[in-house]
N, C-alpha and C positions, 0 to 999 in steps of 0.2 A: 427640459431645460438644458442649455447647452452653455459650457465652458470654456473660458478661454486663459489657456499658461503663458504669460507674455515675459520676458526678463531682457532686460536690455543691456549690453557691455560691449566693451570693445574689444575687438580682436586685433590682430597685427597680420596684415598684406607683406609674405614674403617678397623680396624686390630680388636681393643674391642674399646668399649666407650670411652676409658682413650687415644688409641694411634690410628694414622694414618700416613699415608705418601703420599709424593706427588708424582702423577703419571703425567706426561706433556702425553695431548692429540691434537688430531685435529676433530674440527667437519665440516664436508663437504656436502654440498647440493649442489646436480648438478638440471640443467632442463630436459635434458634428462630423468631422474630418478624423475619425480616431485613429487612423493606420498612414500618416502625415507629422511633418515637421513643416512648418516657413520657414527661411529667413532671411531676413531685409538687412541688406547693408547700405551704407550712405541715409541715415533715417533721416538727415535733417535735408537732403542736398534736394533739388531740381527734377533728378532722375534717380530714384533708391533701385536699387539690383534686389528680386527677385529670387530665391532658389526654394523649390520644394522637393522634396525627398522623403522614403521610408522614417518613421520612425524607429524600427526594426534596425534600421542600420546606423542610426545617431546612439541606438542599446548599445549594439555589441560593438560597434569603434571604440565607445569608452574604454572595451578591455584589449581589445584585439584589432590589426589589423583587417578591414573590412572594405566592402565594394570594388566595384571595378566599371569601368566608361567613365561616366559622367559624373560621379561622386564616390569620392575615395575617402576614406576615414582612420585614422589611427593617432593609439597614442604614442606619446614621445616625452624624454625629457633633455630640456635643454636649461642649460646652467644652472643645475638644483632646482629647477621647477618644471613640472608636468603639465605637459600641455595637449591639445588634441589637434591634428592636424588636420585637417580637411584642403583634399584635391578637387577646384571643380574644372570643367571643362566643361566647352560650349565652343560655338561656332564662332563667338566673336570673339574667343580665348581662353587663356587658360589661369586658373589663380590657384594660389595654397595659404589657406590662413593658420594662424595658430589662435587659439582660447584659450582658455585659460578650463583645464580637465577640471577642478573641483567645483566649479561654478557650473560647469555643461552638465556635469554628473548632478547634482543637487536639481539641477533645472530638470533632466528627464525624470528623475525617483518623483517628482513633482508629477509628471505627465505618467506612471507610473502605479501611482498612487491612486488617481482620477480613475484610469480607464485599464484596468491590469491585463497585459497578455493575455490574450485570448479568450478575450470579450469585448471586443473592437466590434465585430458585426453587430452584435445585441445594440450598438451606439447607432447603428445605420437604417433602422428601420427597415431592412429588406422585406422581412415577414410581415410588416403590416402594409408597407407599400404592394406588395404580390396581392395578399389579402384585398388590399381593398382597389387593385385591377382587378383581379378574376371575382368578383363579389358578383351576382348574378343584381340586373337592376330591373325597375316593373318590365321598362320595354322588351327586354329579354323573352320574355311570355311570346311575344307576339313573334318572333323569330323562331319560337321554338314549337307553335299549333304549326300546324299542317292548312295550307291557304286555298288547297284544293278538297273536295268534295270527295269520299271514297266513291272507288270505281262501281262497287256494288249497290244497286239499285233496291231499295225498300219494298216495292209491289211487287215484285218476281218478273219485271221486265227484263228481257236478255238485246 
């Protein structure tokens, strides 16, 4: 059976220092996916924006500055409230959002809770997916007699 952590809110698209605006998202953690984050911003719009990323790294941004390329994470606080910043980049640009840290934090202990560090693989079925590749099947038999006749002859013919 496979889960899915959905919570949806809005973050704030830095523009400059002075201005921002609000973009409504959804953060999604499936089981299936146990070592993943989504998340969709513009949910309502035309074209919603895409991003996946470690969950590993949505962990530790909560406490710590974290990543580097393409998704950057840390926290912050700005005017008596803590927030978590996320950098992304991409080809078609670049963004930095802010969320709102107590609601991202309660969202992962969420995804957390499901699927604890370091029993992600056990969600992936690796070991029965290999299992039931290398399983030996009837036809296997026939691949595996011998399709020729030994050299050695039964009457003492030479």
């Amino acid at each position: 059976m496979h889960t899915v952590v959905k919570h949806e809110l809005e973050l704030e698209l830095v523009l400059s220092p002075e201005r921002s605006i609000p973009v409504p998202a959804r953060l999604m953690y499936r089981t299936e996916d146990p070592y993943a984050v989504h998340i969709t911003f513009h949910i309502d719009s035309s074209f919603p924006v895409h991003w996946t990323f470690a969950r590993d790294l949505l962990v530790e941004g909560v406490f710590r500055p974290c990543g580097h390329g393409d998704v950057r994470i840390w926290p912050d606080r700005i005017e008596r409230r803590t927030v978590l910043c996320m950098a992304l980049s991409s080809p078609d640009g670049d963004a930095l959002l802010e969320a709102p840290s107590s609601t991202v934090a309660a969202w992962v202990e969420r995804t957390l809770r499901l699927v604890p560090p370091g029993t992600e693989t056990e969600r992936l079925g690796i070991d029965a997916a290999l299992a039931g590749l290398l399983a030996p099947l009837p036809a296997d038999d026939l691949w595996l007699s011998d399709p020729w006749p030994p050299d050695e002859s039964t009457d003492g013919e030479v």
